[in-house]
N, C-alpha and C positions, 0 to 999 in steps of 0.2 A: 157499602151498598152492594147488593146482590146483582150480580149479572142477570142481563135480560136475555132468556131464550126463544130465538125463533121458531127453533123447531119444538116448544111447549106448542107456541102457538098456534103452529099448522097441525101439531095433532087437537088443538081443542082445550088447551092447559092453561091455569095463569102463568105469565112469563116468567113468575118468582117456584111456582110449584117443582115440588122435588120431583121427581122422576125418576125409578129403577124399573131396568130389566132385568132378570135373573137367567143367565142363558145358558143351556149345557149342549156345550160341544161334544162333537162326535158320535153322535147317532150314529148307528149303523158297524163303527170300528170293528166292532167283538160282542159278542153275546153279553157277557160281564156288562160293558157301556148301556147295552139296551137294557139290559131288566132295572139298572139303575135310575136312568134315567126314565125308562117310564112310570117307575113308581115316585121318581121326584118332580115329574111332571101333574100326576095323580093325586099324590097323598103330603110334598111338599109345600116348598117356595119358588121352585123352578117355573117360571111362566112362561119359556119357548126351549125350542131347544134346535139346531141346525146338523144335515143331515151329509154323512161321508157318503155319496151315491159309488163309487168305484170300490167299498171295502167289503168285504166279503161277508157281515153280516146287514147287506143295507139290504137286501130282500125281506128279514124279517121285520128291519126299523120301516120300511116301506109299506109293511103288512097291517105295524100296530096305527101308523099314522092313516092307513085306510079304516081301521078298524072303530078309529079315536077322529074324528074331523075336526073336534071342539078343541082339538091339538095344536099350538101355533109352534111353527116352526122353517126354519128358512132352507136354503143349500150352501152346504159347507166346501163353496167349491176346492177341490183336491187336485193337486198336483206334484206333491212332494211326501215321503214318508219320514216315517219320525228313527226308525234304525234299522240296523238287517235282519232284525229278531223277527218282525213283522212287518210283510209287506204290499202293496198292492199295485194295479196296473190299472192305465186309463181305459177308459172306454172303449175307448176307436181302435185298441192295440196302438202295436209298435211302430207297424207296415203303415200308416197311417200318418203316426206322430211320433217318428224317431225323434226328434229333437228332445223329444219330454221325457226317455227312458235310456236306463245306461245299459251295460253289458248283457243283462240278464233280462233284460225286459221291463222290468220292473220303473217304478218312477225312479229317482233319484232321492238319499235320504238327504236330511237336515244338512249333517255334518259334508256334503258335497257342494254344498248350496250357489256356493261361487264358482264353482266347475259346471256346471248348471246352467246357472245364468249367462254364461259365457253362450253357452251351444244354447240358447234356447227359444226356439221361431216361436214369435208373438201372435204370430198367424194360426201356427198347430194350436197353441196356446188355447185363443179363441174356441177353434174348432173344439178341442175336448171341454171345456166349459159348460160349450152350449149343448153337448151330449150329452152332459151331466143335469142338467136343468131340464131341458127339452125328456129326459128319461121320467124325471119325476113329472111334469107334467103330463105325459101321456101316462102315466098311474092314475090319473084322475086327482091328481093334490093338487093344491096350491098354495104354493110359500109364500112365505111375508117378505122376505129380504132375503143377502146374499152378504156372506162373510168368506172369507178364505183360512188353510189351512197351513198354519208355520211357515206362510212363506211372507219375508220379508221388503216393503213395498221401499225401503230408506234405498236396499241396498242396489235396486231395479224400477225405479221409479218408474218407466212407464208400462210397467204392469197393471197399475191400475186404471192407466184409460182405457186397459179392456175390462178390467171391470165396471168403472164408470157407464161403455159403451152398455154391455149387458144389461145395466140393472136398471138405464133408462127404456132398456128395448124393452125390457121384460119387464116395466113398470115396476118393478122392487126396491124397497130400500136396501141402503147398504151399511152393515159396519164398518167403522174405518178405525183405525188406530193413530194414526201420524196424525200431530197440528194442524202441518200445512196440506192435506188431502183433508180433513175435516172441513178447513174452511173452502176449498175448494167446494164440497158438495153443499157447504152453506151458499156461497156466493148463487151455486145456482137455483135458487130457493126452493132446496129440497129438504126434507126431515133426516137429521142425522144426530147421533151421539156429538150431545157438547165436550166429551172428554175421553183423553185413550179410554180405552175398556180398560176393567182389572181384570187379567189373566190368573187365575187358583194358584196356577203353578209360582206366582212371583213371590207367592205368601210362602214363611216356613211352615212345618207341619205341626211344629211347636208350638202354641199360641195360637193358632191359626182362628178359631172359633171369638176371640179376644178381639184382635185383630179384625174380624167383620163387624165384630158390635161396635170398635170405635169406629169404621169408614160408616157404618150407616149412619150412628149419631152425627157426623160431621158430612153427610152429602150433602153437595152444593145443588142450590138452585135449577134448574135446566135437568137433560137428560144423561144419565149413566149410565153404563152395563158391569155389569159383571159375569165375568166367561168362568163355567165350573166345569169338572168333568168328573161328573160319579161313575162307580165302576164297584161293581161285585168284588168285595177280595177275595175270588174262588182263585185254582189252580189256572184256570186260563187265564186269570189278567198278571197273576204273580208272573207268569212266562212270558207273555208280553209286555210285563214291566217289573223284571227283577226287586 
């Protein structure tokens, strides 16, 4: 028997109807990321896509999303960087939310993550968040929801009741990945992903195209995402990703 989903329901769904979202991270990253995804927003399957406001090309992803309205897409809140090749800084600075940057100002990358977590005020936390949101907002957008960036909620659990806090103030949905924060945002009868998201990256690059066609044929009942990240193979994303 097929699992009954609530959150079909509260958007309007049968409780058995399949449900995908196709979502591309990273707006905003790099040039490369944007003309990608705005053409797989466009001309693909891509039906939202979530938005890095701290990265040094969100001014133009800010521009097409003004440009585009019929565009859906959430904030990809940022607080952590992916390596030293490429990097970015919050909002508020440093002077603001030491806690959230190392030596150089910068966030802190992946590979830190638990040196991080150690020094990391939940409170600056917030604060740069809501500057990230509050930013797109006074752009005159409006997002749908709020997902985060590489940062892992098993190994910091209560990271997410300020994301919870947010996305109830700011009225948003949220992606979630972990079981038990899934059901957590079920319990409070809210619309959420019945299942982790699939992340691109979990896929090999071999087969990968195969590999989609069997997870579509076999989605379950309720709602799914799937997380992609297009990107120009030009010379700036090769340098940003060897």
């Amino acid at each position: 028997m097929q699992p009954v989903s609530e959150t079909n329901q509260l958007l309007g769904y049968p409780a058995d109807a399949r449900l995908l979202i196709i979502n591309a991270d990273d707006f905003g990253m790099c040039h490369a990321a944007n003309m990608a995804i705005f053409q797989a927003l466009t001309e693909g399957i891509v039906c939202s896509t979530t938005l890095m406001v701290p990265c040094p090309w969100s001014p133009q992803a800010i521009a097409i999303l003004r440009d585009n309205p019929d565009l859906s897409f959430g904030v990809h809140l940022t607080a952590i960087g992916d390596s030293l090749d490429y990097r970015w800084r919050p909002l508020l600075g440093g002077d603001q939310v030491p806690s959230l940057v190392d030596e150089t100002g910068h966030f802190y990358v992946f590979d830190r993550m638990d040196e991080y977590f150690a020094q990391m005020d939940l409170d600056q936390l917030e604060l740069e968040f809501r500057a990230q949101i509050n930013t797109v907002l006074d752009a005159g957008l409006l997002p749908t929801h709020l997902d985060w960036h590489s940062l892992r909620m098993n190994r910091k659990p209560e990271l997410f009741d300020v994301m919870f806090r947010l996305a109830r103030e700011y009225d948003l949905a949220l992606r979630v990945r972990e079981r038990p924060l899934i059901e957590r945002v079920q319990r409070a009868g809210l619309p959420v992903n019945d299942y982790d998201f699939l992340d691109s990256y979990m896929l090999p690059t071999d087969g990968k195209l195969d590999a989609y066609s069997q997870l579509l044929r076999e989605l379950p009942a309720g709602l799914s995402e799937w997380a992609v990240h297009p990107g120009v193979a030009d010379a700036e994303l090769l340098a940003i990703e060897p």
